[in-house]
C-alpha positions in Angstrom: 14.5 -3.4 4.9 13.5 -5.8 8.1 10.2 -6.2 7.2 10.8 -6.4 3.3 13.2 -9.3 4.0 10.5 -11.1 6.3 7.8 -10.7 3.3 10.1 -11.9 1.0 11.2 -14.8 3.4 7.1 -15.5 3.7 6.3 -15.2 0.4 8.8 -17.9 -0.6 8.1 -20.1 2.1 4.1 -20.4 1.1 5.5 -20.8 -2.5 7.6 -24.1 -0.9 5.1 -25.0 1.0 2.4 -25.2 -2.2 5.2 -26.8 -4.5 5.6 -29.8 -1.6 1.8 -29.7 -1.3 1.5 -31.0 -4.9 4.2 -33.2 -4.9 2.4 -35.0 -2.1 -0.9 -35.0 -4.2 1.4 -36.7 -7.1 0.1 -33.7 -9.0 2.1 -30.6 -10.7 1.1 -27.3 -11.0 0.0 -26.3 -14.7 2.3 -24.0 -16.7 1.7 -20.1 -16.5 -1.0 -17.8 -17.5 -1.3 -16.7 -21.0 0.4 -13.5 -21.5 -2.5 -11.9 -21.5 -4.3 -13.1 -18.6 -1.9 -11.9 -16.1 -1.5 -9.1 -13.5 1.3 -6.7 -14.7 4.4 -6.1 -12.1 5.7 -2.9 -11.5 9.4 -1.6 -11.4 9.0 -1.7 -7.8 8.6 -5.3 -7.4 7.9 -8.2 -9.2 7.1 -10.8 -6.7 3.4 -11.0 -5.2 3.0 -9.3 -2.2 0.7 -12.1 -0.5 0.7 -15.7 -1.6 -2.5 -18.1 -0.4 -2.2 -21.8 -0.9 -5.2 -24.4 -0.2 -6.1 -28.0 -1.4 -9.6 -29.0 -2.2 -10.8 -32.5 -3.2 -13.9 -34.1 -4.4 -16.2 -33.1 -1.1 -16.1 -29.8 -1.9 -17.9 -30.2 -5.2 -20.4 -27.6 -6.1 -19.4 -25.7 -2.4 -17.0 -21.9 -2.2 -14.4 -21.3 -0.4 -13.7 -18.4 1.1 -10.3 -17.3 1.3 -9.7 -14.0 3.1 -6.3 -11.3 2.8 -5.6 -7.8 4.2 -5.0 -4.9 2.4 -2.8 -2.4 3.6 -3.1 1.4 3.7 -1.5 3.3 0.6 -2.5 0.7 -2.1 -4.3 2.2 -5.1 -4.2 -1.2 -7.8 -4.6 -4.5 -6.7 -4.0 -8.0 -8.6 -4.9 -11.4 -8.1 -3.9 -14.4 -10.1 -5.0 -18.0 -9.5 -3.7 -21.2 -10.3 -4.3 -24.9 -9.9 -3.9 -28.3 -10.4 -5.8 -30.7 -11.5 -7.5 -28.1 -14.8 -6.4 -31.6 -17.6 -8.5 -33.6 -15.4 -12.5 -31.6 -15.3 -11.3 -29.4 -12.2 -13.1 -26.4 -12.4 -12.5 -23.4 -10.2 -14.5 -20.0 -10.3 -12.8 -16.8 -9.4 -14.5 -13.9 -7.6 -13.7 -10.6 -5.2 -15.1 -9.0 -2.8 -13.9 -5.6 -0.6 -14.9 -4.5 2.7 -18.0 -2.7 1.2 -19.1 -6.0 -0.8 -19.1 -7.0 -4.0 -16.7 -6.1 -6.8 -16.8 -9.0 -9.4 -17.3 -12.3 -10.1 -15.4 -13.5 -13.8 -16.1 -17.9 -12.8 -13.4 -19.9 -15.0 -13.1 -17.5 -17.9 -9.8 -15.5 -16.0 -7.3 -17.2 -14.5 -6.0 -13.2 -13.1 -8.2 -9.6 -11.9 -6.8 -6.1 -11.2 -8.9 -3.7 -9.9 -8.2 -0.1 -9.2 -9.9 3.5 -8.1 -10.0 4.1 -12.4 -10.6 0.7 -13.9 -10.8 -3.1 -13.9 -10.7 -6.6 -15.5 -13.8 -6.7 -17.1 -16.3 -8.9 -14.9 -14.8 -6.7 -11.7 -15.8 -3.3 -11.0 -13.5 -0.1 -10.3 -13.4 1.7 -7.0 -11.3 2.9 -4.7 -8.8 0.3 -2.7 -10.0 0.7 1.2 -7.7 -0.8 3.7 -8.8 -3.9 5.2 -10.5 -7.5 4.9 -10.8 -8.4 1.4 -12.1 -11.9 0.4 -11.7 -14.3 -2.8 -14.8 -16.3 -3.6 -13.0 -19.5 -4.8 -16.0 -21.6 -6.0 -15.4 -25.4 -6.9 -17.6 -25.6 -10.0 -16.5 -29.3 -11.0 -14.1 -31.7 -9.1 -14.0 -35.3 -10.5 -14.5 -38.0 -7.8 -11.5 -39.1 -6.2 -9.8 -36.0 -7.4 -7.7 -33.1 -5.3 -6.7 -29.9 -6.7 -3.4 -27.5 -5.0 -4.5 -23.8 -5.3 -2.3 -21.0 -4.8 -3.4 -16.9 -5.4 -0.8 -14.7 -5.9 -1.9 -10.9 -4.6 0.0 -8.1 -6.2 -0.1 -4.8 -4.6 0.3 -1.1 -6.3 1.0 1.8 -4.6 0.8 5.1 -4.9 3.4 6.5 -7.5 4.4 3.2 -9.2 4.8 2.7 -12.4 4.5 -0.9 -14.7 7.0 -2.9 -15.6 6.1 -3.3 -19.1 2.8 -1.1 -19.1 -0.6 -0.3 -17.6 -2.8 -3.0 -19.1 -0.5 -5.3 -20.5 1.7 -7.7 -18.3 4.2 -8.8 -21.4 5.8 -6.0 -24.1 3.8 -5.9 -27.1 6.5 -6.3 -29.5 10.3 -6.8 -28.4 13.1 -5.3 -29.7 14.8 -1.9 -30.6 12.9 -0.4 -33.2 11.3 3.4 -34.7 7.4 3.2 -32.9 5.1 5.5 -34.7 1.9 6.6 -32.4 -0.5 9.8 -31.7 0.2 11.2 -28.0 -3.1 13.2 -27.9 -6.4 12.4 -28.3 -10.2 12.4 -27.2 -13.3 10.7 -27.4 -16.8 10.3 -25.3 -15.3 10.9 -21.9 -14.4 14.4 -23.0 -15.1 16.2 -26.1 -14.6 13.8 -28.7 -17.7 13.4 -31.2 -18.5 11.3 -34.3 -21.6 10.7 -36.4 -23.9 8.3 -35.0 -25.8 5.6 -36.9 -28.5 7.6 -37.9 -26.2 10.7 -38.7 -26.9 12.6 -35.6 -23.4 14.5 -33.9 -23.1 12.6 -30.7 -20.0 11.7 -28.5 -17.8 9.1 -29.7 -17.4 5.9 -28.1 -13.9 5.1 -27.2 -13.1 2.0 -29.2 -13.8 4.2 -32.2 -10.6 6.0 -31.6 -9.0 2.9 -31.3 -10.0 1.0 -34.1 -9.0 4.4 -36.4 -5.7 4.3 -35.3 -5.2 0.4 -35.6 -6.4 0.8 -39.0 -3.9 3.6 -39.6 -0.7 0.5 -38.4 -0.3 2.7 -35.3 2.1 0.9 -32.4 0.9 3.1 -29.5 -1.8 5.8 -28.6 -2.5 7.9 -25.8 -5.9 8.8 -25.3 -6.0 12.1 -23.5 -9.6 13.3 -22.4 -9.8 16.2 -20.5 -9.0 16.0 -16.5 -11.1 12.5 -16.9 -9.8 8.9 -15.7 -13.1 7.0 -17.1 -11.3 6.5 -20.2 -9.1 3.9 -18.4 -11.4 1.7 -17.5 -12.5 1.2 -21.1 -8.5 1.5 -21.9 -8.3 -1.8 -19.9 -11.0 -3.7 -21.7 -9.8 -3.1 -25.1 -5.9 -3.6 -24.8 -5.9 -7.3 -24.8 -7.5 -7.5 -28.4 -5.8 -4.8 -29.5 -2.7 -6.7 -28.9 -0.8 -4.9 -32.0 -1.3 -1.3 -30.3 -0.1 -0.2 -27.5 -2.6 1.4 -25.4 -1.1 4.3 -23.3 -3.3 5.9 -20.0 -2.9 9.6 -20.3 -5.1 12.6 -20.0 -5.1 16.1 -21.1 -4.8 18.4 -17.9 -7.1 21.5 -18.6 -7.0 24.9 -16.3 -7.7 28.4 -17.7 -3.6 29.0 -17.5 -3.3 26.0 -20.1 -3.2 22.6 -20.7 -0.9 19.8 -20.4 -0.7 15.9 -21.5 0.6 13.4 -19.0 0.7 10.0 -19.4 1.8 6.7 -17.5 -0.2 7.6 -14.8 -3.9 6.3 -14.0 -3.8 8.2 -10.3 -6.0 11.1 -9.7 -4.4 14.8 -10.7 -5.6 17.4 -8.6 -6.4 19.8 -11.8 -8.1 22.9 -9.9 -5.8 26.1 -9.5 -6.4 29.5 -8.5 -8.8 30.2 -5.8 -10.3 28.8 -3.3 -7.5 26.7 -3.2 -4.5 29.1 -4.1 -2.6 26.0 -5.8 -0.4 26.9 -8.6 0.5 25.0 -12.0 3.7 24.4 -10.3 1.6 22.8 -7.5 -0.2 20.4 -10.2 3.2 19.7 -12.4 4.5 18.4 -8.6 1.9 16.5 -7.8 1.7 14.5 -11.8 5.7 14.3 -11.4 4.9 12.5 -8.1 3.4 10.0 -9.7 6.0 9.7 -12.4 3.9 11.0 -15.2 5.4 12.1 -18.0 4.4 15.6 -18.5 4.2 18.0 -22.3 2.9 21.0 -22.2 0.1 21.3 -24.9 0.0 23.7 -28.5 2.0 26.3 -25.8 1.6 29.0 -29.1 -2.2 28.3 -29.4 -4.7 31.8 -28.3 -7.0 31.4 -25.4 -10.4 32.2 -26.6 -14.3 31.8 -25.8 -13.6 28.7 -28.4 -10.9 27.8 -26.7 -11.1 28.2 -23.3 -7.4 27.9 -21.2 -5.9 26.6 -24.5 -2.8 29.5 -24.7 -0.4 28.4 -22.1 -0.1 31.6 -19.8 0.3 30.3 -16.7 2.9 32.1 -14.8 7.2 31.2 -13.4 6.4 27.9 -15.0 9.3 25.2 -13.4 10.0 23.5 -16.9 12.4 20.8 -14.9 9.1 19.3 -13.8 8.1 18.9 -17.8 10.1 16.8 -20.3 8.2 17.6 -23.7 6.5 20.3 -25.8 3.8 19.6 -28.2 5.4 21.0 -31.3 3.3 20.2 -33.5 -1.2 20.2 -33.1 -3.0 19.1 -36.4 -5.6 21.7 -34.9 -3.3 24.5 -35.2 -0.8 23.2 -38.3 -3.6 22.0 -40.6 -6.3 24.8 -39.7 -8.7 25.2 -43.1 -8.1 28.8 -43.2 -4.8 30.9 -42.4 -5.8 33.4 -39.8 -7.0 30.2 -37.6 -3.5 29.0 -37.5 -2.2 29.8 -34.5 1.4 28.7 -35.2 3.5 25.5 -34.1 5.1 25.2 -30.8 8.3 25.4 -32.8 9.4 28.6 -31.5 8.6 28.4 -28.4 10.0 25.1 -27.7 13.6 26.4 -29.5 12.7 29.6 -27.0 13.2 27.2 -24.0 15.8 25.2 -25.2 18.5 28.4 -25.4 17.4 28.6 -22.0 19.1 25.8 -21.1 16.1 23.5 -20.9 16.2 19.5 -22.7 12.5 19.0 -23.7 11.6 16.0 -25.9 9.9 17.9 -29.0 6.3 16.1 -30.1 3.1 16.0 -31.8 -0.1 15.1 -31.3 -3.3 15.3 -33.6 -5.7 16.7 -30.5 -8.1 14.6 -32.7 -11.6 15.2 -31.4 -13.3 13.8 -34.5 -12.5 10.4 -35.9 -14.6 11.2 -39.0 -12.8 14.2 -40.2 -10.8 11.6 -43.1 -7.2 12.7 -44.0 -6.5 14.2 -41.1 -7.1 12.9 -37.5 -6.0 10.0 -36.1 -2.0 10.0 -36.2 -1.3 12.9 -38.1 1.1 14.8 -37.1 2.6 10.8 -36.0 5.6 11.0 -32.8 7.9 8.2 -34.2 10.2 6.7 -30.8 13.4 4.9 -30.6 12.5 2.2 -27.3 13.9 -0.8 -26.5 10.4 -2.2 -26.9 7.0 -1.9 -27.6 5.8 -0.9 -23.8 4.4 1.7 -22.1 7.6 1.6 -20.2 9.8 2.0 -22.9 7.7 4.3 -24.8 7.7 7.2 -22.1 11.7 6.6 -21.0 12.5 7.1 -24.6 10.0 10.0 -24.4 11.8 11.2 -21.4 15.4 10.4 -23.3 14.3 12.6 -26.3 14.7 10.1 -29.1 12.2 11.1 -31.0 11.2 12.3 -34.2 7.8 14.2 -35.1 6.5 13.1 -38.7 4.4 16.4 -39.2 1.8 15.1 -42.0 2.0 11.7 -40.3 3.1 9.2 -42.9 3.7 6.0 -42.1 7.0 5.4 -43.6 8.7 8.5 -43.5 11.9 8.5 -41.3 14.8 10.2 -39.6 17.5 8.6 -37.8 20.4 10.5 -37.4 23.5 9.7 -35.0 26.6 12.9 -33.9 30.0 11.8 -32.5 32.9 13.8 -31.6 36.1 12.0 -30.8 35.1 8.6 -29.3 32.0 9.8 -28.1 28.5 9.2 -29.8 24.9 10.5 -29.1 21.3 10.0 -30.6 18.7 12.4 -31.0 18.3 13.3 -27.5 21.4 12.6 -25.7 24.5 14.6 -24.7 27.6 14.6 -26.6 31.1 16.2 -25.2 32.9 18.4 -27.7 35.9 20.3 -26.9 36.5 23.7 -28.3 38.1 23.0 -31.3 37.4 19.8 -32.1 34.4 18.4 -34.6 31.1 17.3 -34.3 30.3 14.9 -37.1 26.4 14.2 -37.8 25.3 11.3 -40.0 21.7 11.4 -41.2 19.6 9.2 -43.0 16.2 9.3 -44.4 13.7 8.0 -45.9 10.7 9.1 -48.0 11.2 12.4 -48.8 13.0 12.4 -52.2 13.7 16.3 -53.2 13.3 17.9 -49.7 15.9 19.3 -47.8 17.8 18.2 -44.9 19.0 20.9 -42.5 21.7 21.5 -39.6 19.9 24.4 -36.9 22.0 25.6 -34.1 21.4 27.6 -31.1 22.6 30.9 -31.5 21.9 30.8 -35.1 18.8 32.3 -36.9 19.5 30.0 -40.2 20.7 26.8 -40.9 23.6 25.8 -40.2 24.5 23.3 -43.0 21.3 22.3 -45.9 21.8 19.2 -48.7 19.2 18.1 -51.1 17.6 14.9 -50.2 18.2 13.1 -53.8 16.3 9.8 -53.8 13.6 7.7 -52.0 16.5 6.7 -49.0 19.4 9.1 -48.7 21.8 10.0 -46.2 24.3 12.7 -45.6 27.1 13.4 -43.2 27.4 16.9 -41.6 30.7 18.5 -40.0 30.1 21.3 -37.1 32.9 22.8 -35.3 32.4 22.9 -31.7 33.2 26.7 -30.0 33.3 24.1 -26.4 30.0 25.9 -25.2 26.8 24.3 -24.5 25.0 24.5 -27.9 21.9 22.2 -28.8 22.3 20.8 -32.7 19.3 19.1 -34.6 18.3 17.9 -37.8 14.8 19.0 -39.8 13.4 17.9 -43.4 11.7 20.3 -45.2 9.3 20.4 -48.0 10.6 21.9 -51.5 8.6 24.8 -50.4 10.9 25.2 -47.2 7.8 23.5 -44.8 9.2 20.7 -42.0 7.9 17.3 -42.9 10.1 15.7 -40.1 11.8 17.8 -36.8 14.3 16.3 -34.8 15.0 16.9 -31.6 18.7 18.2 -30.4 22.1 16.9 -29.9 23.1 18.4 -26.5 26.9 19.4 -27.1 28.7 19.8 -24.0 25.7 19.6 -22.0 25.9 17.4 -18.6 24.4 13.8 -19.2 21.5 14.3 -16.5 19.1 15.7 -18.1 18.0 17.6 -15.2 21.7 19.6 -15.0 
């Protein structure tokens, strides 16, 4: 506590000392960096963790200034943002970085900010590991009018190891603000894994990232996750795209693969140790800790899916599995749901999630279209589409409602179909995902509405109970129905499904928890 009060106390001090700097000049700092162009703060901290303040005037034209900082141990993301004066008057000031080991980027007067990390980077700066030591700023006065003097200050933000953003990753600013229903695709792959398309000549060859990304941009998408296979690459090109795709939130995850299965996680851009069994004796236990660590949010991937030489460590058989370290299942995997021919269908992850929740587990139910193709047409890209209820549109936001379980899986991925759905017992209320107390006795009341799925059904499942519960027609384009469920005052997990005519799910909800403690963990 000490010596976070004395860093405070120096960081504000250097901020005075700039802000009386300029008023001395007669000059006034200019307004903050575009949204954009600015290094994202994590829930840690939002203040910079060094601040560096110099004046140059018209003698240093066309000269650099070097301006030196140390860098602890333990930091694995580093940020720099630079302002000054004097920009409405011809001052020019180039931005560059160097690390103990040389040169990692030079971007001139194009960025005002620069992150670097062991994964990725601003474009102009390259990735690599953050070593401990003397980095240095190349400040280079490009243009300075005569008679002119310009305040600098550079504002160093520090990551370390298990932090996560304050809005997201590679956005400092919320996309979009506001409560709403976001529809993305948690699972996907490109060129840094397995991910092919057709080529310009027609030739099968791996499939550059920003395919992916322009697919599901097309498809009104609000956030992806692309998952390659044990990779980080992908982040770096992650990074480089996000600020002009500035509609779609761009989430860092990646598909853990071992032989006992596979597993998302995302919100993480840290190394995961993926390699189990021997030499090393580590267990999938040992890797869920170690992505939990780093508060990734963890799914377990197509758990009902056959391991096979096509397939390789796609069943999930790993062993005494310690669900409390996971918080989703992936229901629902176009691979496995939309196969061509029936005895390649493997089955949703239905079952088995419903299997761990009368366990006593609280997963967050989810889909993902495992989309290694972006050419395949109707399938693909958001289909099945995870539709959230966050605060915002965030990385953030997006994995604590992930976390929350207020979610709904759109199985054919439309992209207008919805669920919302609300239980309350006495004075007590609960979404999709949350806990509800119910006495024995008393009545659970769920309201449902939907939309887009005139003449399916809307069904009441229970734990304990092989058929539904309660079933009403849906009987136009936006219905709603209220349900009543007496309460027996044991823990029992309602939810909410719309199926097809033919009895199919078009939309799964996840579970009421009735009676269940509000910590999710309990």
């Amino acid at each position: 506590m000490r010596n976070s009060v004395r860093s405070m106390v120096r960081v504000s001090a250097a901020l005075c000392a700039f802000a009386l700097a300029c008023a001395a000049l007669g000059v006034r700092v200019q307004a903050a960096v575009p949204a954009w162009d600015a290094v994202p703060l994590t829930q840690r901290s939002q203040v910079p963790d060094i601040v560096l303040t110099g004046t140059v005037t018209d003698a240093d034209a066309k000269t650099t200034r070097h301006v030196p900082f140390e860098v602890p141990e333990g930091v694995v993301r580093l940020g720099v943002e630079l302002l000054y004066t004097g920009r409405d008057r011809g001052t020019v000031i180039d931005l560059g970085l160097f690390d103990p080991n040389g040169f990692r980027g030079w971007s001139g007067s194009n960025k005002r900010s620069l992150v670097v990390s062991a994964t990725d980077a601003t474009p102009s700066y390259l990735p690599g590991p953050i070593r401990a030591g003397r980095w240095v700023v190349d400040l280079g006065i490009s243009a300075i009018r005569a008679h002119e003097q310009s305040a600098y200050t550079l504002k160093v933000f520090f990551w370390r190891h298990g932090d996560t953003p304050l809005a997201s990753t590679f956005s400092p600013e919320p996309l979009r603000r506001g409560l709403a229903w976001y529809r993305g695709d948690f699972h996907l792959h490109d060129a840094h894994s397995d991910g092919f398309c057709t080529s310009q000549s027609g030739q099968h060859v791996p499939c550059p990232l920003y395919k992916t990304v322009a697919v599901a941009a097309a498809r009104r998408l609000d956030f992806i996750a692309v998952t390659d296979h044990n990779a980080t690459s992908q982040f770096n090109v992650l990074h480089e795209l996000q600020p002009y795709y500035d509609e779609l939130l761009l989430i860092p995850g990646r598909e853990i693969t071992t032989p006992a299965g596979h597993a998302n996680v995302w919100g993480t851009t840290e190394f995961i140790d993926y390699r189990i069994g021997a030499p090393s004796a580590r267990t999938m236990n040992d890797l869920l800790r170690d992505a939990a660590a780093l508060n990734g949010v963890i799914s377990v991937n197509h758990p009902s899916r056959i391991t096979s030489e096509a397939c390789r460590g796609c069943g999930w058989t790993a062993p005494n599995v310690n669900y409390h370290l996971t918080a989703a299942i992936e229901i629902v995997n176009s691979n496995d749901e939309f196969a061509p021919n029936a005895q390649d269908k493997s089955g949703t992850g239905v079952s088995y999630w419903q299997h761990l929740l009368d366990t006593g587990l609280r997963l967050t139910a989810v889909g993902g279209s495992d989309t290694h193709d972006v050419d395949v047409g109707s399938l693909g890209v958001g289909v099945p589409t995870t539709v959230v209820h966050a605060s915002e549109l965030s990385e953030r936001a997006i994995l604590e409602a992930v976390r929350a379980g207020h979610v709904f899986v759109d199985v054919e991925g439309s992209r207008n179909r919805l669920l919302t759905a609300e239980a309350t017992s006495g004075a007590g209320g609960a979404e999709m995902g949350d806990a509800l107390a119910a006495p024995n006795g008393s009545t659970v009341h769920i309201s449902v509405h939907i939309f887009g799925c005139q003449s399916a059904h809307v069904v009441i499942l229970q734990q304990g109970h092989s058929t539904t519960l309660a079933e009403a027609t849906v009987r136009s384009d936006e219905d709603m129905h209220s349900f009543d469920v007496r309460s027996d005052g044991e823990r029992r997990w309602l939810r909410v499904e719309v199926r097809s005519p033919g009895g199919v799910p078009v939309l799964i909800g996840n579970p009421f928890y009735v009676n269940y403690p509000a910590d999710r963990g309990s």
